[in-house]
C-alpha positions as CSV (number, residue, x, y, z in Angstrom):
1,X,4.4,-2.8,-30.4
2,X,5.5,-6.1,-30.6
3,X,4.1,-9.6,-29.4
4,X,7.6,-10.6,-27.4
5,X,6.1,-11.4,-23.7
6,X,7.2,-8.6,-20.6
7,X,10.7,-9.0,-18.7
8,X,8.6,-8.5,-16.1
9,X,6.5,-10.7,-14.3
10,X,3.0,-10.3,-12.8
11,X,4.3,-10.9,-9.9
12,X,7.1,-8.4,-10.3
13,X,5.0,-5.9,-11.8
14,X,3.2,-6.3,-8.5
15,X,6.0,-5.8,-6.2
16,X,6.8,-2.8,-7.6
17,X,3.6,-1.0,-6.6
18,X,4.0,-2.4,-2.9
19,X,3.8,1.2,-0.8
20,X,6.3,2.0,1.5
21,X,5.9,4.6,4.1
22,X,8.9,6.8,4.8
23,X,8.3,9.2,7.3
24,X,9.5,12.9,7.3
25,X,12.4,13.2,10.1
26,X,10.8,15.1,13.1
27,X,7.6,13.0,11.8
28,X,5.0,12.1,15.1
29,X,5.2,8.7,15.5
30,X,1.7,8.1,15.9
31,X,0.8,9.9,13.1
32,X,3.7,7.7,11.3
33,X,1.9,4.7,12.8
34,X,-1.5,5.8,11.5
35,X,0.0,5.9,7.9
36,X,1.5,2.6,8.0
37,X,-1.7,0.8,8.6
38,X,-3.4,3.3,5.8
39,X,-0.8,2.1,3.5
40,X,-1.1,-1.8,4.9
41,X,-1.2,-4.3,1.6
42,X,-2.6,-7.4,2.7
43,X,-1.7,-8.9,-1.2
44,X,-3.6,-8.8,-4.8
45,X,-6.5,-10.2,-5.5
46,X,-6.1,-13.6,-7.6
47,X,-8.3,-13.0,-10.1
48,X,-8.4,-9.1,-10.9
49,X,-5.1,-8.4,-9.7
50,X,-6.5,-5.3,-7.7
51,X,-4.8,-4.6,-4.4
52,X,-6.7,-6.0,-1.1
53,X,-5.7,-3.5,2.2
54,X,-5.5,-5.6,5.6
55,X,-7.9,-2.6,6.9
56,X,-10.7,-0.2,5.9
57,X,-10.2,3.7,6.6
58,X,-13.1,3.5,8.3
59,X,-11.5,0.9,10.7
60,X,-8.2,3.1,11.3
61,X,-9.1,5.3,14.4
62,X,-7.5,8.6,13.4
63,X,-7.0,9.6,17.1
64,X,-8.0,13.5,15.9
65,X,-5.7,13.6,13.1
66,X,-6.9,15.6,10.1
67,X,-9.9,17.3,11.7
C-alpha cells in the first residue's frame, strides 16, 4: 500500500457507479420504463458521498408488475 493519491477522482470514481439500464430485446416497454425510474440517480450526497435516487420505490407505481 502506498501513500501516492488515486488516478482517479471522486468524482470519477462516482461516475463509474452511475446505473444504466439496458433492456433485454423483446423487453415490454413499460416494464423498461418502470426500471429506468428505479435506477434514476438524482447525484451523490455532498457530504457522505452516498447515492440520492430522484424517487422512492414506494413512489414508482408498479402498474401490477411483480405481483
Amino acid at each position: 500500500m502506498t501513500d501516492a493519491p488515486s488516478s482517479r477522482s471522486a468524482g470519477g470514481a462516482r461516475a463509474a457507479v452511475v446505473p444504466v439500464v439496458v433492456p433485454v430485446v423483446g423487453a415490454d416497454a413499460e416494464l423498461v420504463a418502470l426500471g429506468e425510474r428505479y435506477w434514476a440517480l438524482a447525484g451523490f450526497h455532498p457530504e457522505l458521498g452516498s447515492a440520492v435516487w430522484c424517487e422512492k420505490t414506494a413512489q414508482i407505481d408498479t402498474a401490477g408488475w411483480g405481483r
